[in-house]
C-alpha positions as CSV (number, residue, x, y, z in Angstrom):
1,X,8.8,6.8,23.2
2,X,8.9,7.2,26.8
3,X,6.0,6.0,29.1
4,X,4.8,9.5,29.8
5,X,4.8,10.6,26.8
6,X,3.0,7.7,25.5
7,X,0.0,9.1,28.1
8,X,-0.2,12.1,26.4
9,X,-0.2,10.9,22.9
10,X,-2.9,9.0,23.7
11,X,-4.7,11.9,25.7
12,X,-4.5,14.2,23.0
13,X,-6.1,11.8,20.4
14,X,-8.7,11.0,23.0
15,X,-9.2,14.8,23.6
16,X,-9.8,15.6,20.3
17,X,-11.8,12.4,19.7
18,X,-13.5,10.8,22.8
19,X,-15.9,8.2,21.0
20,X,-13.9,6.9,17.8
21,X,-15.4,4.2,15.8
22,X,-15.0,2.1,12.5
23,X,-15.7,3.9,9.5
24,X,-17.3,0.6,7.8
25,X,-21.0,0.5,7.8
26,X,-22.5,-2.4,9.1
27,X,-26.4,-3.2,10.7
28,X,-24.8,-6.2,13.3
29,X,-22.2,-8.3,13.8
30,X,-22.4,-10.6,11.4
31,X,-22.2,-8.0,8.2
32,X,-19.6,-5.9,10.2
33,X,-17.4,-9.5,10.1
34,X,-18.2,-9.8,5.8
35,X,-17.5,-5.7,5.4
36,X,-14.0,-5.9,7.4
37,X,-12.7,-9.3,5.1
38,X,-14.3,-7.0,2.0
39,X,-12.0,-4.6,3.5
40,X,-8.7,-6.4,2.8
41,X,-6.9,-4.3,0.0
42,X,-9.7,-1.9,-0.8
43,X,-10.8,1.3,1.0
44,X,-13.6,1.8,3.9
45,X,-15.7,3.9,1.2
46,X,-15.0,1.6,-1.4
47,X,-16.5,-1.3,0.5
48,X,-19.5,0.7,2.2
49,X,-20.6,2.0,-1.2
50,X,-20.4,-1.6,-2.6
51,X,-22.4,-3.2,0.6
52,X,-25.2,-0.7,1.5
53,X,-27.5,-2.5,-0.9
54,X,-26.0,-5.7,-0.1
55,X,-26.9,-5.5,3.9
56,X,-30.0,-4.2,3.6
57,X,-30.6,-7.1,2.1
58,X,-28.5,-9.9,3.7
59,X,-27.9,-9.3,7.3
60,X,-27.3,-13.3,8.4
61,X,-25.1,-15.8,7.2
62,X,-28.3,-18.0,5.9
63,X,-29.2,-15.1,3.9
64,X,-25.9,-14.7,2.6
65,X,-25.9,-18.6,1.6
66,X,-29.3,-18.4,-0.4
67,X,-27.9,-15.4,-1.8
68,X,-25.2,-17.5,-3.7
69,X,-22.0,-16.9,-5.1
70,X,-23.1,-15.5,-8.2
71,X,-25.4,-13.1,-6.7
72,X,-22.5,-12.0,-3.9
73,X,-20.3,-11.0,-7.0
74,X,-23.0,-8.9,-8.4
75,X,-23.2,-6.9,-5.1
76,X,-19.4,-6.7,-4.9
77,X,-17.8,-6.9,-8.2
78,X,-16.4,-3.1,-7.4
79,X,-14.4,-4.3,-4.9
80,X,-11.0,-5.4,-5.7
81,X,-10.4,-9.4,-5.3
82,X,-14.1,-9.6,-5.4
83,X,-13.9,-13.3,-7.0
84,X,-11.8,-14.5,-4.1
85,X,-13.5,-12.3,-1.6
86,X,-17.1,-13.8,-2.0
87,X,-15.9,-17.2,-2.3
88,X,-14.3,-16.5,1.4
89,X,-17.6,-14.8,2.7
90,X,-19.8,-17.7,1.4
91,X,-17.8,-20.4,3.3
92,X,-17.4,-18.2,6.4
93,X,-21.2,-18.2,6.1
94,X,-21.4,-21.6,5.8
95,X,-19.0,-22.3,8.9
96,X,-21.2,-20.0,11.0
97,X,-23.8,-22.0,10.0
98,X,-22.7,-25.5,10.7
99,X,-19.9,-24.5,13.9
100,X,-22.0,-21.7,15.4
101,X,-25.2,-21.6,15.3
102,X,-25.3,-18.8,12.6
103,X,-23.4,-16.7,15.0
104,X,-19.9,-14.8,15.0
105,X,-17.8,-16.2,17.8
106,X,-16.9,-13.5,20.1
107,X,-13.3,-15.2,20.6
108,X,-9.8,-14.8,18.1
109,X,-8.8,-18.0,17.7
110,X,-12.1,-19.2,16.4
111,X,-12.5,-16.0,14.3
112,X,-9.5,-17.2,13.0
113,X,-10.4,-20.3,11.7
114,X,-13.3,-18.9,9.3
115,X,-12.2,-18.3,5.3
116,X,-10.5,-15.5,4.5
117,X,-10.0,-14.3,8.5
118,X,-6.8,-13.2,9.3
119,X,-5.9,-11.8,12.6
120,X,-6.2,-8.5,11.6
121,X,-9.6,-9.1,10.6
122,X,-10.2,-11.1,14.0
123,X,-8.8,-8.2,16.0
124,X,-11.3,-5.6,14.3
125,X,-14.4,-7.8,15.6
126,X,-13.5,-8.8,18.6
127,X,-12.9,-4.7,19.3
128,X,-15.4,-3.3,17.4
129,X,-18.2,-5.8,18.0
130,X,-17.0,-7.3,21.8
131,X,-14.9,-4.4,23.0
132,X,-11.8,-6.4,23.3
133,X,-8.4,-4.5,23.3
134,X,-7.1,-5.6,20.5
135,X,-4.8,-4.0,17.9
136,X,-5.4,-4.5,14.2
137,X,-2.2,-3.3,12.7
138,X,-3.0,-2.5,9.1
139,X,-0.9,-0.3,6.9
140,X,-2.1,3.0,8.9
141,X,-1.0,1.7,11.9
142,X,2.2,0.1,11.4
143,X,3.4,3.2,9.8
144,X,2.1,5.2,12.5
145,X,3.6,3.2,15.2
146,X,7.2,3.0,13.2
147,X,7.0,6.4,12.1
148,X,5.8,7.9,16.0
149,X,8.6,6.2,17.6
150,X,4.7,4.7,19.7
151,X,5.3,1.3,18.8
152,X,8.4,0.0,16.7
153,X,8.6,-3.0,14.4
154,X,9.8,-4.6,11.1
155,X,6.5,-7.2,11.0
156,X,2.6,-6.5,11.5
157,X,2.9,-8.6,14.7
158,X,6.0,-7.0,16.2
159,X,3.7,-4.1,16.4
160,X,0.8,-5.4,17.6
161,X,2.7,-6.9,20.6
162,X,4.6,-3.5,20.7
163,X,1.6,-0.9,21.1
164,X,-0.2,-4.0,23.6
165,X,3.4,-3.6,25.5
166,X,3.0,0.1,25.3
167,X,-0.8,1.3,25.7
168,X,-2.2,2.2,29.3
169,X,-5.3,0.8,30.0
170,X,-7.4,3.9,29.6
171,X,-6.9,3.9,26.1
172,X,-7.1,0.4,25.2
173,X,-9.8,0.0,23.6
174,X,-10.1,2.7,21.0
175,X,-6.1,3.2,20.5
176,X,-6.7,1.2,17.4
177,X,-9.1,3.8,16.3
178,X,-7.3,6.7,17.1
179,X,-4.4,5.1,15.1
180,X,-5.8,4.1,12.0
181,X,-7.5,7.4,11.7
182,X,-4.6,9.7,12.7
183,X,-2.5,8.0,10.1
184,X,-5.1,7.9,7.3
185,X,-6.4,11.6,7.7
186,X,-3.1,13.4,9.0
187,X,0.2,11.1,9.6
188,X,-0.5,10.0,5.6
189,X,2.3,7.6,3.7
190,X,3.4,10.2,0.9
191,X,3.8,13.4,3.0
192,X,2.7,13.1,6.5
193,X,0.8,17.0,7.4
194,X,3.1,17.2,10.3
195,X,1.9,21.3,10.3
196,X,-1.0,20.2,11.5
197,X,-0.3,17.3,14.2
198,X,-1.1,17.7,17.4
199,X,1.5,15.0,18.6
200,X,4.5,17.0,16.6
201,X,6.6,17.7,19.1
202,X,6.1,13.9,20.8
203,X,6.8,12.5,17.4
204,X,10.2,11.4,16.7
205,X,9.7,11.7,12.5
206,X,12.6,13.8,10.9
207,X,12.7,16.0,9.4
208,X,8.8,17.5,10.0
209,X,7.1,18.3,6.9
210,X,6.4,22.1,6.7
211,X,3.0,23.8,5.8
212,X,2.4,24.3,2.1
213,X,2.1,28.1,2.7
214,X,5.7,27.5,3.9
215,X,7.0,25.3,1.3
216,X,5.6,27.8,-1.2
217,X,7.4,31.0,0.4
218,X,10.9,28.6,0.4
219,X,10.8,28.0,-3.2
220,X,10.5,31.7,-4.1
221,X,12.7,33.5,-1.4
């Protein structure tokens, strides 16, 4: 995609929305770090359903530590890999504890080194919690940057460095937003609602998928 038209991809999201945020619940830092590893594999409303008692409840990694195991699983056992989840979110609790002073390290690499944080996971904190520009490529956006033409790669990480390549810096810091919501609510896996798009004609997807009213009046002409 050419530079300029990047720009206006990115205007055109931002026009239609300025303030885009996550659409996990969490009361700080600390629980939006557990809901985003929760996350892995399972849907925002499946893991905000599943923690809404939980956080009103355990908001800090000590709480979440005399909470235990067991009771972790009762608060979780929705969520899909729960077993392996909440033995990931006890030790990261436990590391915060003993490496951090019960706090989450506003800095990747250490993010990183906690159970059961990958880098996508570390990118979603550091922008959502620090407003670093990161890009957490999940499934959304790594067909939305493939798909687009935005950002091109066969790995997670060849898009990440492609859309950091490509972004302008007025639209750093939500692009990862805008991205993960455009291809969740429009620019879907199955059939992307290309009728509906406002980046259609900047897209480089072929061939466009038509409106059902028009797929509809096809089949019976």
């Amino acid at each position: 995609m050419r530079k300029a038209d990047v720009v206006e991809f990115y205007r055109r999201l931002a026009e239609a929305n300025p303030h885009p945020e996550t659409e996990l619940e969490s009361v700080n830092t600390y629980t939006l770090l557990v809901a985003v590893v929760l996350s892995a594999q399972a849907t925002d409303a499946g893991v905000n359903k599943a923690t809404r008692a939980l956080f009103a409840e355990v908001d800090t990694p000590a709480k979440m530590v005399a909470l235990g195991l067991d009771g972790l699983k009762q608060h979780i056992r929705t969520i899909g890999l729960f077993n392996t989840k909440a033995k990931n979110v006890i030790a990261l609790s436990e590391a915060l504890i003993a490496d951090h002073g019960g706090e989450v390290p506003a800095d990747r690499d250490a993010l990183e080194k906690l159970p059961g944080v990958g880098r996508k996971t570390a990118n979603v904190v550091m922008n959502v919690a620090f407003g670093a520009e990161t890009f957490a490529v999940d499934t959304h956006i790594f067909r939305v940057g493939n798909r687009t033409g935005l950002a091109k790669g066969k790995t997670v990480l060849a898009v990440e460095k492609a859309l950091d390549k490509a972004t302008p810096a007025p639209f750093r810091v939500h692009a990862h937003h805008w991205l993960i919501l455009h291809g969740r609510y429009v620019c879907k896996a199955r059939k992307p609602e290309c009728w509906r798009c406002i980046e259609i004609d900047l897209c480089a997807f072929k061939p466009k998928t038509p409106a059902p009213a028009a797929r509809t009046a096809g089949k019976g002409e």
